[in-house]
Wavefront OBJ file of the C-alpha trace (Angstrom):
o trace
v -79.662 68.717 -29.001
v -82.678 70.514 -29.735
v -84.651 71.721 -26.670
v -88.532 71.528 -28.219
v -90.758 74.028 -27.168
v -94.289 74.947 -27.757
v -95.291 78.687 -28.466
v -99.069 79.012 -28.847
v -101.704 82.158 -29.749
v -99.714 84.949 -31.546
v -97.381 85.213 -28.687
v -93.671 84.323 -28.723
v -94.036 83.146 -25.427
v -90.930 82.002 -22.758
v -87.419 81.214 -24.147
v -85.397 79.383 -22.511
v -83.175 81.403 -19.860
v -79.391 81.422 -20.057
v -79.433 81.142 -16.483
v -80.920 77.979 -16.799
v -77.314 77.013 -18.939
v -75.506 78.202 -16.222
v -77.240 76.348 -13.584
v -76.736 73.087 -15.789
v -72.911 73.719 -15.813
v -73.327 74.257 -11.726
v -75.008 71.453 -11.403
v -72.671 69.397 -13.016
v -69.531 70.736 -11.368
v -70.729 70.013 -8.184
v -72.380 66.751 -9.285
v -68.132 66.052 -10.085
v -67.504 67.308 -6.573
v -70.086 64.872 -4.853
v -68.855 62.062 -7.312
v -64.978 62.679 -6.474
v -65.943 63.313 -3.035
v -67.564 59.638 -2.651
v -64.872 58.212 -4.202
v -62.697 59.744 -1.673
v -65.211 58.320 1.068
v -65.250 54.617 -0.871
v -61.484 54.641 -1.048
v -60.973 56.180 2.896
v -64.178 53.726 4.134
v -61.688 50.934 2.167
v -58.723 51.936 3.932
v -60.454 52.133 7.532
v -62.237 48.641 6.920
v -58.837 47.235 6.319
v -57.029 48.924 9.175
v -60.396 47.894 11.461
v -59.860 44.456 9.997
v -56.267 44.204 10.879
v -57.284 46.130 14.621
v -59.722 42.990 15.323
v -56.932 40.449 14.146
v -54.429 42.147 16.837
v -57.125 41.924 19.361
v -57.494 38.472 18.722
v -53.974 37.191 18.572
v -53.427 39.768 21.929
v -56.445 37.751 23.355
v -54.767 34.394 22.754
v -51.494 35.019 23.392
v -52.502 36.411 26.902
v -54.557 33.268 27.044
v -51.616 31.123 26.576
v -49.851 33.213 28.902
v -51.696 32.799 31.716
v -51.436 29.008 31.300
v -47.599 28.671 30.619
v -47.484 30.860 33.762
v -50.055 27.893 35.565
v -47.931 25.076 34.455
v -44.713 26.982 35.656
v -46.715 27.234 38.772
v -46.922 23.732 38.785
v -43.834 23.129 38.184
v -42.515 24.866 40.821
v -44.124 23.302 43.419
v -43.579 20.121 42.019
v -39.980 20.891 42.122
v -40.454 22.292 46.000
v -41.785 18.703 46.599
v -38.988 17.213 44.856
v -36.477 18.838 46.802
v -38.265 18.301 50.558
v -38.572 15.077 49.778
v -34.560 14.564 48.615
v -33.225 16.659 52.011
v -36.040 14.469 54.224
v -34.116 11.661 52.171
v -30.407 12.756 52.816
v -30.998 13.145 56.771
v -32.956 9.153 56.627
v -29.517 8.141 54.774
v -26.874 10.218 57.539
v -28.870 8.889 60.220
v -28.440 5.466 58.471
v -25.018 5.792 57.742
v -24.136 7.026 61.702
v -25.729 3.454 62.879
v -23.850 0.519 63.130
v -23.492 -1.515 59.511
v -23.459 -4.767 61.322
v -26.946 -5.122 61.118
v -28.396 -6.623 57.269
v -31.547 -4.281 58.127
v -29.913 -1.389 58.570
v -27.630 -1.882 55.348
v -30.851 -2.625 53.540
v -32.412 0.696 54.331
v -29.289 2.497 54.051
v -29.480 0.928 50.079
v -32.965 1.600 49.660
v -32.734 5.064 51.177
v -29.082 6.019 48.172
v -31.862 4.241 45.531
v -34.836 6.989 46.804
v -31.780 9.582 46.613
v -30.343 8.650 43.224
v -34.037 8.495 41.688
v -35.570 11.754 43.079
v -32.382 13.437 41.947
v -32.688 12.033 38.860
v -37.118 13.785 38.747
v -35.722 16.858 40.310
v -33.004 17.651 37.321
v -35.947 16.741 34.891
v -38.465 18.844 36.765
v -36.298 21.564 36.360
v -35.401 21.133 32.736
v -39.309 21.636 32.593
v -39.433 24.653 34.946
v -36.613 26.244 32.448
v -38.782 25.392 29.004
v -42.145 26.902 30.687
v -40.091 30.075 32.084
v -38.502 30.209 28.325
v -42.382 29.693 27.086
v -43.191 32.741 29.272
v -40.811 34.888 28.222
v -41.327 34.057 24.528
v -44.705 34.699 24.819
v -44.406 38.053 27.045
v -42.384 39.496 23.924
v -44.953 38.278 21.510
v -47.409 39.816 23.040
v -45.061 43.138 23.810
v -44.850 43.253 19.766
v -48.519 42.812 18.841
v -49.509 45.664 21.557
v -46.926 48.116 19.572
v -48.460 46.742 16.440
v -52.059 47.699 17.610
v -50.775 51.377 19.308
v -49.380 51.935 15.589
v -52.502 51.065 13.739
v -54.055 52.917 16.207
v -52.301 56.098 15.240
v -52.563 55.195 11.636
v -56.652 54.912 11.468
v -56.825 58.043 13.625
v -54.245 60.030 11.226
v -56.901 58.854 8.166
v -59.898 59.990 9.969
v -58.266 63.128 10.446
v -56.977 63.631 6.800
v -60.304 62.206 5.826
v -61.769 65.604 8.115
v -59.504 67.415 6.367
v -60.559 66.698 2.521
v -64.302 66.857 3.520
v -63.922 70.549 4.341
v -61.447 71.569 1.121
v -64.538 70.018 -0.820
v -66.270 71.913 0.724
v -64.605 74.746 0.858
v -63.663 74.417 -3.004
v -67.306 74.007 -3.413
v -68.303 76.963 -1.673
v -65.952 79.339 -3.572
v -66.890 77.543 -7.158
v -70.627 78.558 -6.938
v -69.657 82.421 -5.530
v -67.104 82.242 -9.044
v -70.341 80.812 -10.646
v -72.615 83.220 -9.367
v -70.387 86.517 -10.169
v -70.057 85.334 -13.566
v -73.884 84.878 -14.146
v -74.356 88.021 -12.807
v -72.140 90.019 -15.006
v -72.846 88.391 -17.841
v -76.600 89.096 -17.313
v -75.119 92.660 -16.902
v -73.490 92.783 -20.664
v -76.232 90.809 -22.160
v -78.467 93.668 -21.408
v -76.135 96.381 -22.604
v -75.494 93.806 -25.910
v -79.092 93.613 -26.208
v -80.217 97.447 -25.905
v -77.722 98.180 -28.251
v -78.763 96.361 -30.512
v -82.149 97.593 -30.045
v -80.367 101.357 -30.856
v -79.114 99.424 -34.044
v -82.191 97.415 -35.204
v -84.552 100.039 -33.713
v -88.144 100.425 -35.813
v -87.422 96.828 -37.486
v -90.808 94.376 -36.812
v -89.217 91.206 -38.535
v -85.637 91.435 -35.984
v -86.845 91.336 -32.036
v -85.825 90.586 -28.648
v -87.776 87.692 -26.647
v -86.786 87.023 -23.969
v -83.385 86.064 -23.525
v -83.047 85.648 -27.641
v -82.902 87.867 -30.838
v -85.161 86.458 -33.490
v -85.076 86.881 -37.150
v -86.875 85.916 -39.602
v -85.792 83.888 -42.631
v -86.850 86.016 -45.014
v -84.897 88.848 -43.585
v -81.379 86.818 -43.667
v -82.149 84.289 -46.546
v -84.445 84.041 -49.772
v -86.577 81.141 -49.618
v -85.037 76.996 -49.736
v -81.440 79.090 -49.597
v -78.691 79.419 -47.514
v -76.911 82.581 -48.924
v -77.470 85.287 -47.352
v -79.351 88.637 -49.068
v -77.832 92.336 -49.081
v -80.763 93.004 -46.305
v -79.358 90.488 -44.438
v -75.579 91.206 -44.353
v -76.393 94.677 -43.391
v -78.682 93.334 -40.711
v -75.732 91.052 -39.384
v -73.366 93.978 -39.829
v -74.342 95.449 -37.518
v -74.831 92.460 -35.206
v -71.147 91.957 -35.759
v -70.112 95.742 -34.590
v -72.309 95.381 -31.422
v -70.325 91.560 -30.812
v -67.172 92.867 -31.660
v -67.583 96.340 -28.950
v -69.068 94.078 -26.346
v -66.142 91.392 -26.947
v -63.606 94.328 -25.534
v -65.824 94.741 -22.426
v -66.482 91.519 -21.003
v -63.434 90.611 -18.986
v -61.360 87.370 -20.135
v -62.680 85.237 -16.916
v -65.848 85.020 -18.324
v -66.394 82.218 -21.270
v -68.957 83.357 -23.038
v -70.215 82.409 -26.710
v -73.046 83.985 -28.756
v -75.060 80.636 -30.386
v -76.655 80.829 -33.445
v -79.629 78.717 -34.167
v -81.267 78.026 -37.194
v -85.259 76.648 -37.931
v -87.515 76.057 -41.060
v -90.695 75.467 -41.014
v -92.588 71.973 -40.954
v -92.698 71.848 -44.931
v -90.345 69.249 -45.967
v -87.155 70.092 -48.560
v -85.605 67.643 -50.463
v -83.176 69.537 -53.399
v -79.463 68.272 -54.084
v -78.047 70.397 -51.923
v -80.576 70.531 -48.874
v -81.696 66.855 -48.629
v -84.099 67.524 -45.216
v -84.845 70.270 -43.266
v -81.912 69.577 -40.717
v -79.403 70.666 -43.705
v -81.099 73.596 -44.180
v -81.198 74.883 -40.672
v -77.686 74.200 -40.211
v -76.152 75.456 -43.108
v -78.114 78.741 -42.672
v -76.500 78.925 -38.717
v -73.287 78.026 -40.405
v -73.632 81.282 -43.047
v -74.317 83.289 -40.060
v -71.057 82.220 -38.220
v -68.872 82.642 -40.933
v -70.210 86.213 -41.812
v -69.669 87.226 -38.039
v -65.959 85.882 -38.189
v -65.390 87.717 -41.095
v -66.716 90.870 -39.546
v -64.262 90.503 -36.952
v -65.868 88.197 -34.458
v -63.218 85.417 -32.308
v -64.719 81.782 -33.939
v -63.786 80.730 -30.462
v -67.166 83.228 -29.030
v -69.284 81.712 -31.899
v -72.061 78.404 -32.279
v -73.929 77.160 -35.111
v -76.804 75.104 -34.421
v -79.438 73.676 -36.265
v -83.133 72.504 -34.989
v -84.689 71.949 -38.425
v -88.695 72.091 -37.779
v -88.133 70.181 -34.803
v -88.491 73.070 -32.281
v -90.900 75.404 -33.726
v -92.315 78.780 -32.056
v -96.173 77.922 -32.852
v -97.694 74.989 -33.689
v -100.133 74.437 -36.609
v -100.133 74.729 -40.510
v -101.065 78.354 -41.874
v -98.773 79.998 -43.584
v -98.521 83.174 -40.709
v -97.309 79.840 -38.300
v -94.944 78.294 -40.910
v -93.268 82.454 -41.528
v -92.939 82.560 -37.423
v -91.302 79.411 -37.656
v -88.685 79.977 -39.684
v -86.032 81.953 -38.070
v -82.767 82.400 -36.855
v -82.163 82.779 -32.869
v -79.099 84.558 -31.547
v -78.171 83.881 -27.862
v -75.581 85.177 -25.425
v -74.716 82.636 -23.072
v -72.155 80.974 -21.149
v -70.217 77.802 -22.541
l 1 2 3 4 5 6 7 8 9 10 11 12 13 14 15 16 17 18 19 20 21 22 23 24 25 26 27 28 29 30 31 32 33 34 35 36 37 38 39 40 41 42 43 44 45 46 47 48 49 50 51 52 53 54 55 56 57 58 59 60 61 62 63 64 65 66 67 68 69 70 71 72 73 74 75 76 77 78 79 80 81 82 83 84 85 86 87 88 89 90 91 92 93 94 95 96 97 98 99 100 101 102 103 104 105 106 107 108 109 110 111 112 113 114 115 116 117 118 119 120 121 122 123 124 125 126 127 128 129 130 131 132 133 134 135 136 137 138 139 140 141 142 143 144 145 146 147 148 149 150 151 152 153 154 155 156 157 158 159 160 161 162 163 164 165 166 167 168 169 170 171 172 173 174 175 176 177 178 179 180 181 182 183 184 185 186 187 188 189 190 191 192 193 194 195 196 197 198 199 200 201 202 203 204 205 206 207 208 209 210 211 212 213 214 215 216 217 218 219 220 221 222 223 224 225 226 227 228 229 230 231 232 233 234 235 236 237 238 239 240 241 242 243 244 245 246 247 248 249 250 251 252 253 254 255 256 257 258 259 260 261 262 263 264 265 266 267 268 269 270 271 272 273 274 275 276 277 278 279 280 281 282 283 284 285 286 287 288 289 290 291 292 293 294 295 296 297 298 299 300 301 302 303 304 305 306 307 308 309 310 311 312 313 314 315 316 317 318 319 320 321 322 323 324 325 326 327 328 329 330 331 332 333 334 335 336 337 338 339 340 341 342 343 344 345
Protein backbone atom coordinates (compact mmCIF):
# COMPACT_ATOMS: atom_id res chain seq x y z
CA UNK A 1 0.00 0.00 0.00
CA UNK A 2 1.25 3.32 -0.51
CA UNK A 3 1.92 5.32 2.70
CA UNK A 4 1.11 9.18 1.30
CA UNK A 5 3.10 11.76 2.59
CA UNK A 6 3.39 15.43 2.19
CA UNK A 7 6.92 17.12 1.75
CA UNK A 8 6.57 20.91 1.54
CA UNK A 9 9.22 24.11 0.93
CA UNK A 10 12.42 22.74 -0.78
CA UNK A 11 12.96 20.35 2.00
CA UNK A 12 12.76 16.55 1.76
CA UNK A 13 11.37 16.53 4.99
CA UNK A 14 10.67 13.14 7.47
CA UNK A 15 10.61 9.62 5.89
CA UNK A 16 9.10 7.22 7.34
CA UNK A 17 11.35 5.27 10.01
CA UNK A 18 12.07 1.57 9.67
CA UNK A 19 11.60 1.38 13.22
CA UNK A 20 8.24 2.29 12.77
CA UNK A 21 8.06 -1.32 10.44
CA UNK A 22 9.42 -3.02 13.14
CA UNK A 23 7.14 -1.78 15.73
CA UNK A 24 4.15 -2.75 13.32
CA UNK A 25 5.47 -6.39 13.18
CA UNK A 26 5.71 -6.09 17.31
CA UNK A 27 2.63 -4.96 17.53
CA UNK A 28 1.12 -7.54 15.71
CA UNK A 29 2.92 -10.47 17.31
CA UNK A 30 1.83 -9.58 20.49
CA UNK A 31 -1.62 -8.49 19.26
CA UNK A 32 -1.49 -12.75 18.25
CA UNK A 33 -0.32 -13.32 21.80
CA UNK A 34 -3.27 -11.30 23.48
CA UNK A 35 -5.68 -12.90 20.81
CA UNK A 36 -4.41 -16.64 21.53
CA UNK A 37 -4.14 -15.74 25.03
CA UNK A 38 -8.06 -14.83 25.26
CA UNK A 39 -8.89 -17.65 23.52
CA UNK A 40 -7.12 -19.64 26.05
CA UNK A 41 -9.12 -17.57 28.80
CA UNK A 42 -12.66 -18.10 26.65
CA UNK A 43 -11.95 -21.78 26.32
CA UNK A 44 -10.54 -22.20 30.33
CA UNK A 45 -13.60 -19.56 31.54
CA UNK A 46 -15.79 -22.41 29.32
CA UNK A 47 -14.35 -25.23 31.02
CA UNK A 48 -14.66 -23.67 34.69
CA UNK A 49 -18.38 -22.52 33.94
CA UNK A 50 -19.11 -26.08 33.12
CA UNK A 51 -17.27 -27.69 36.00
CA UNK A 52 -19.01 -24.69 38.35
CA UNK A 53 -22.22 -25.76 36.67
CA UNK A 54 -21.86 -29.38 37.39
CA UNK A 55 -20.34 -28.22 41.28
CA UNK A 56 -23.90 -26.42 41.89
CA UNK A 57 -25.83 -29.56 40.45
CA UNK A 58 -23.85 -31.85 43.14
CA UNK A 59 -24.68 -29.37 45.75
CA UNK A 60 -28.11 -29.59 44.92
CA UNK A 61 -28.72 -33.27 44.55
CA UNK A 62 -26.26 -33.51 48.03
CA UNK A 63 -28.86 -30.98 49.46
CA UNK A 64 -31.82 -33.20 48.59
CA UNK A 65 -30.65 -36.34 49.13
CA UNK A 66 -29.64 -35.27 52.76
CA UNK A 67 -33.11 -33.83 52.80
CA UNK A 68 -34.66 -37.08 52.08
CA UNK A 69 -32.40 -38.55 54.46
CA UNK A 70 -33.29 -36.95 57.31
CA UNK A 71 -36.94 -37.87 56.66
CA UNK A 72 -36.54 -41.67 55.81
CA UNK A 73 -34.53 -41.54 59.07
CA UNK A 74 -38.01 -39.64 60.80
CA UNK A 75 -40.33 -42.18 59.44
CA UNK A 76 -37.93 -45.06 60.62
CA UNK A 77 -38.21 -43.20 63.82
CA UNK A 78 -41.69 -43.63 63.64
CA UNK A 79 -41.69 -46.74 62.88
CA UNK A 80 -39.88 -47.85 65.56
CA UNK A 81 -41.84 -46.68 68.12
CA UNK A 82 -44.79 -47.72 66.51
CA UNK A 83 -43.38 -51.12 66.52
CA UNK A 84 -42.29 -50.60 70.49
CA UNK A 85 -46.09 -49.97 70.93
CA UNK A 86 -46.96 -52.89 68.99
CA UNK A 87 -45.00 -55.17 70.93
CA UNK A 88 -46.05 -53.69 74.71
CA UNK A 89 -49.23 -53.93 73.75
CA UNK A 90 -48.94 -57.91 72.40
CA UNK A 91 -46.82 -59.01 75.86
CA UNK A 92 -49.59 -56.75 78.05
CA UNK A 93 -51.90 -59.04 75.76
CA UNK A 94 -50.18 -62.52 76.32
CA UNK A 95 -50.11 -62.07 80.31
CA UNK A 96 -54.38 -60.85 80.01
CA UNK A 97 -54.65 -64.32 77.96
CA UNK A 98 -52.27 -66.68 80.74
CA UNK A 99 -54.07 -65.10 83.41
CA UNK A 100 -57.27 -66.05 81.45
CA UNK A 101 -56.29 -69.31 80.61
CA UNK A 102 -55.12 -70.15 84.59
CA UNK A 103 -58.98 -69.29 85.62
CA UNK A 104 -61.53 -71.68 85.62
CA UNK A 105 -63.28 -72.21 81.88
CA UNK A 106 -66.56 -72.92 83.49
CA UNK A 107 -67.53 -69.55 83.40
CA UNK A 108 -69.07 -68.20 79.53
CA UNK A 109 -67.39 -64.73 80.65
CA UNK A 110 -64.27 -65.83 81.20
CA UNK A 111 -64.18 -68.00 77.87
CA UNK A 112 -65.40 -64.88 76.15
CA UNK A 113 -62.46 -62.79 77.20
CA UNK A 114 -60.11 -65.52 76.90
CA UNK A 115 -61.48 -65.42 72.85
CA UNK A 116 -61.44 -61.85 72.61
CA UNK A 117 -58.07 -61.54 74.32
CA UNK A 118 -56.31 -64.80 71.24
CA UNK A 119 -58.43 -62.26 68.61
CA UNK A 120 -56.34 -58.91 70.16
CA UNK A 121 -53.23 -61.43 70.00
CA UNK A 122 -53.71 -62.84 66.51
CA UNK A 123 -54.45 -59.16 65.11
CA UNK A 124 -51.60 -57.14 66.76
CA UNK A 125 -49.31 -59.92 65.60
CA UNK A 126 -50.59 -59.71 62.45
CA UNK A 127 -49.67 -55.04 62.62
CA UNK A 128 -46.48 -55.94 64.30
CA UNK A 129 -45.05 -58.32 61.26
CA UNK A 130 -46.35 -55.47 58.90
CA UNK A 131 -44.84 -52.71 60.99
CA UNK A 132 -41.76 -54.33 60.67
CA UNK A 133 -41.83 -55.11 56.99
CA UNK A 134 -42.04 -51.17 57.03
CA UNK A 135 -39.22 -50.63 59.56
CA UNK A 136 -37.02 -52.99 57.05
CA UNK A 137 -38.07 -50.84 53.65
CA UNK A 138 -37.29 -47.35 55.56
CA UNK A 139 -33.87 -48.86 57.06
CA UNK A 140 -33.26 -50.21 53.25
CA UNK A 141 -34.41 -46.43 52.14
CA UNK A 142 -31.67 -45.20 54.53
CA UNK A 143 -29.08 -47.10 53.52
CA UNK A 144 -29.80 -46.56 49.81
CA UNK A 145 -29.80 -43.14 50.27
CA UNK A 146 -26.56 -42.94 52.68
CA UNK A 147 -24.62 -44.51 49.57
CA UNK A 148 -26.16 -42.09 47.19
CA UNK A 149 -25.18 -39.47 48.91
CA UNK A 150 -21.53 -41.22 49.78
CA UNK A 151 -21.17 -41.21 45.74
CA UNK A 152 -22.22 -37.64 44.94
CA UNK A 153 -19.74 -36.29 47.86
CA UNK A 154 -16.76 -38.28 45.92
CA UNK A 155 -18.23 -36.87 42.78
CA UNK A 156 -18.00 -33.22 44.14
CA UNK A 157 -14.24 -33.91 46.00
CA UNK A 158 -13.25 -34.99 42.27
CA UNK A 159 -14.58 -31.99 40.50
CA UNK A 160 -13.17 -30.25 43.13
CA UNK A 161 -9.68 -31.36 42.29
CA UNK A 162 -10.43 -31.08 38.65
CA UNK A 163 -11.44 -27.11 38.63
CA UNK A 164 -8.51 -26.48 40.97
CA UNK A 165 -5.96 -28.54 38.60
CA UNK A 166 -7.45 -25.99 35.58
CA UNK A 167 -6.97 -22.93 37.56
CA UNK A 168 -3.61 -23.99 38.16
CA UNK A 169 -2.70 -24.99 34.50
CA UNK A 170 -4.65 -21.93 33.58
CA UNK A 171 -1.70 -19.99 36.12
CA UNK A 172 0.58 -21.80 34.40
CA UNK A 173 -0.12 -20.70 30.56
CA UNK A 174 -0.70 -17.05 31.72
CA UNK A 175 2.96 -16.80 32.74
CA UNK A 176 4.57 -18.89 29.49
CA UNK A 177 2.59 -16.03 27.58
CA UNK A 178 4.05 -14.07 29.31
CA UNK A 179 7.13 -15.20 29.54
CA UNK A 180 7.18 -15.99 25.63
CA UNK A 181 6.13 -12.47 25.34
CA UNK A 182 8.76 -11.04 27.30
CA UNK A 183 11.62 -12.83 25.45
CA UNK A 184 9.87 -12.05 21.80
CA UNK A 185 10.18 -8.21 22.23
CA UNK A 186 14.08 -8.54 23.83
CA UNK A 187 14.54 -10.91 20.21
CA UNK A 188 12.63 -7.90 18.66
CA UNK A 189 14.52 -5.30 20.17
CA UNK A 190 18.20 -6.86 19.47
CA UNK A 191 17.27 -7.22 16.00
CA UNK A 192 16.16 -3.52 15.55
CA UNK A 193 19.09 -2.56 17.09
CA UNK A 194 21.57 -4.27 14.93
CA UNK A 195 19.99 -3.72 12.03
CA UNK A 196 19.97 0.07 12.75
CA UNK A 197 23.72 -0.77 13.31
CA UNK A 198 24.33 -2.16 9.50
CA UNK A 199 21.97 0.25 8.00
CA UNK A 200 24.33 2.93 9.01
CA UNK A 201 27.48 1.18 7.88
CA UNK A 202 25.24 0.25 4.41
CA UNK A 203 24.41 3.77 4.24
CA UNK A 204 27.95 5.55 4.82
CA UNK A 205 29.25 3.35 2.42
CA UNK A 206 27.39 4.15 0.10
CA UNK A 207 27.96 7.68 0.77
CA UNK A 208 32.02 6.64 0.12
CA UNK A 209 30.51 5.23 -3.23
CA UNK A 210 28.04 7.95 -4.38
CA UNK A 211 30.11 10.66 -2.64
CA UNK A 212 29.94 14.37 -4.57
CA UNK A 213 26.63 13.09 -6.48
CA UNK A 214 23.57 15.95 -5.82
CA UNK A 215 20.83 13.90 -7.79
CA UNK A 216 21.58 10.30 -5.38
CA UNK A 217 21.06 11.27 -1.40
CA UNK A 218 20.33 9.96 1.90
CA UNK A 219 17.04 11.26 3.80
CA UNK A 220 16.42 10.03 6.39
CA UNK A 221 16.08 6.50 6.64
CA UNK A 222 15.94 6.30 2.50
CA UNK A 223 18.31 6.71 -0.56
CA UNK A 224 16.65 8.81 -3.20
CA UNK A 225 17.27 8.99 -6.83
CA UNK A 226 16.12 10.70 -9.26
CA UNK A 227 14.48 9.43 -12.45
CA UNK A 228 16.50 10.97 -14.66
CA UNK A 229 19.56 9.48 -13.14
CA UNK A 230 18.21 5.67 -13.48
CA UNK A 231 15.74 6.11 -16.48
CA UNK A 232 15.24 8.49 -19.62
CA UNK A 233 12.00 10.05 -19.55
CA UNK A 234 8.21 7.80 -19.98
CA UNK A 235 10.92 4.64 -19.86
CA UNK A 236 11.63 1.89 -17.87
CA UNK A 237 15.14 0.78 -19.16
CA UNK A 238 17.61 1.74 -17.41
CA UNK A 239 20.65 4.27 -18.84
CA UNK A 240 24.55 3.44 -18.70
CA UNK A 241 24.54 6.30 -15.77
CA UNK A 242 22.22 4.38 -14.12
CA UNK A 243 23.61 0.79 -14.14
CA UNK A 244 26.82 2.17 -12.94
CA UNK A 245 24.95 4.04 -10.26
CA UNK A 246 23.18 0.67 -9.19
CA UNK A 247 26.51 -1.11 -9.55
CA UNK A 248 27.65 0.00 -7.12
CA UNK A 249 24.51 -0.17 -4.97
CA UNK A 250 24.72 -3.86 -5.70
CA UNK A 251 28.56 -4.25 -4.35
CA UNK A 252 27.65 -2.32 -1.12
CA UNK A 253 24.22 -4.98 -0.82
CA UNK A 254 26.12 -7.80 -1.71
CA UNK A 255 29.32 -6.91 1.21
CA UNK A 256 26.70 -5.99 3.73
CA UNK A 257 24.62 -9.32 2.86
CA UNK A 258 27.89 -11.35 4.34
CA UNK A 259 27.74 -9.25 7.55
CA UNK A 260 24.38 -9.25 8.81
CA UNK A 261 23.94 -12.51 10.64
CA UNK A 262 21.19 -15.08 9.22
CA UNK A 263 18.69 -14.32 12.36
CA UNK A 264 17.98 -11.18 11.07
CA UNK A 265 15.28 -11.00 7.99
CA UNK A 266 16.02 -8.19 6.39
CA UNK A 267 15.05 -6.94 2.72
CA UNK A 268 16.18 -3.77 0.89
CA UNK A 269 12.61 -2.31 -0.86
CA UNK A 270 12.67 -0.56 -3.83
CA UNK A 271 10.09 2.02 -4.56
CA UNK A 272 9.27 3.66 -7.55
CA UNK A 273 7.23 7.37 -8.21
CA UNK A 274 6.40 9.64 -11.28
CA UNK A 275 5.24 12.65 -11.14
CA UNK A 276 1.46 13.88 -11.21
CA UNK A 277 1.52 14.17 -15.18
CA UNK A 278 -0.55 11.44 -16.47
CA UNK A 279 0.99 8.58 -19.13
CA UNK A 280 -1.04 6.72 -21.23
CA UNK A 281 1.42 4.82 -24.15
CA UNK A 282 0.88 0.98 -25.05
CA UNK A 283 3.12 -0.14 -22.83
CA UNK A 284 2.63 2.22 -19.68
CA UNK A 285 -1.19 2.64 -19.61
CA UNK A 286 -1.15 4.95 -16.07
CA UNK A 287 1.31 6.08 -13.93
CA UNK A 288 1.04 2.95 -11.54
CA UNK A 289 2.71 0.83 -14.56
CA UNK A 290 5.31 3.05 -14.79
CA UNK A 291 6.37 3.20 -11.21
CA UNK A 292 6.32 -0.40 -10.93
CA UNK A 293 7.98 -1.53 -13.81
CA UNK A 294 10.83 0.96 -13.10
CA UNK A 295 11.10 -0.79 -9.21
CA UNK A 296 10.89 -4.02 -11.08
CA UNK A 297 14.15 -2.97 -13.50
CA UNK A 298 15.85 -2.08 -10.38
CA UNK A 299 15.30 -5.57 -8.74
CA UNK A 300 16.25 -7.51 -11.50
CA UNK A 301 19.56 -5.51 -12.11
CA UNK A 302 20.46 -6.04 -8.31
CA UNK A 303 19.82 -9.92 -8.69
CA UNK A 304 21.87 -10.01 -11.50
CA UNK A 305 24.65 -8.22 -9.72
CA UNK A 306 24.60 -10.82 -7.25
CA UNK A 307 21.92 -9.78 -4.83
CA UNK A 308 19.56 -12.99 -2.96
CA UNK A 309 15.80 -12.09 -4.74
CA UNK A 310 14.76 -13.37 -1.38
CA UNK A 311 16.53 -9.67 0.34
CA UNK A 312 14.80 -7.72 -2.53
CA UNK A 313 11.06 -5.57 -3.00
CA UNK A 314 9.65 -3.81 -5.82
CA UNK A 315 7.07 -1.39 -5.14
CA UNK A 316 5.28 1.03 -6.96
CA UNK A 317 3.39 4.39 -5.61
CA UNK A 318 2.74 5.99 -9.01
CA UNK A 319 2.12 9.92 -8.20
CA UNK A 320 0.19 8.87 -5.36
CA UNK A 321 2.84 9.62 -2.66
CA UNK A 322 4.76 12.48 -3.87
CA UNK A 323 7.73 14.39 -1.95
CA UNK A 324 6.23 18.07 -2.64
CA UNK A 325 3.12 19.08 -3.59
CA UNK A 326 2.28 21.52 -6.43
CA UNK A 327 2.77 21.77 -10.31
CA UNK A 328 6.23 23.40 -11.41
CA UNK A 329 8.35 21.53 -13.11
CA UNK A 330 11.36 21.71 -10.07
CA UNK A 331 8.19 19.80 -7.91
CA UNK A 332 7.23 17.33 -10.70
CA UNK A 333 11.65 16.46 -11.14
CA UNK A 334 11.61 15.95 -7.05
CA UNK A 335 8.83 13.79 -7.53
CA UNK A 336 9.96 11.42 -9.63
CA UNK A 337 12.30 9.09 -8.01
CA UNK A 338 13.27 5.90 -6.90
CA UNK A 339 13.55 5.17 -2.92
CA UNK A 340 15.79 2.42 -1.62
CA UNK A 341 15.10 1.20 1.98
CA UNK A 342 16.72 -1.23 4.38
CA UNK A 343 14.26 -2.66 6.54
CA UNK A 344 13.00 -5.57 8.26
CA UNK A 345 10.31 -7.97 6.61
Amino acid sequence: MARGRNRRGGEYGEFWPAYVDVLSTLLLVVTLLMSIFMIAQYFAAQESSGKDSALKRLTRQISELTSLLSLEKGKSKTNEDELSTLQASLSALREENSRLSGLSLGSDDQAKAASAAAGRIAALSSDLEKEREVSSDALAKVDLLNQQLLALRRQLAALSEAIEASEKKDRESQDRIKDLGTRLNAVLARQVQELQRYRSDFFGRLRELLAGRKDIRVVGDRFVFQSEVLFPSGQAQMTAEGLAAIDQLAAAIVELERQIPREIDWALQVDGHTDARPIASSQFPSNWELSTARAASVVKYLIARGVPPKRLVAAGYGEFAPLEDGSGDDVFRRNRRIELKLTNR
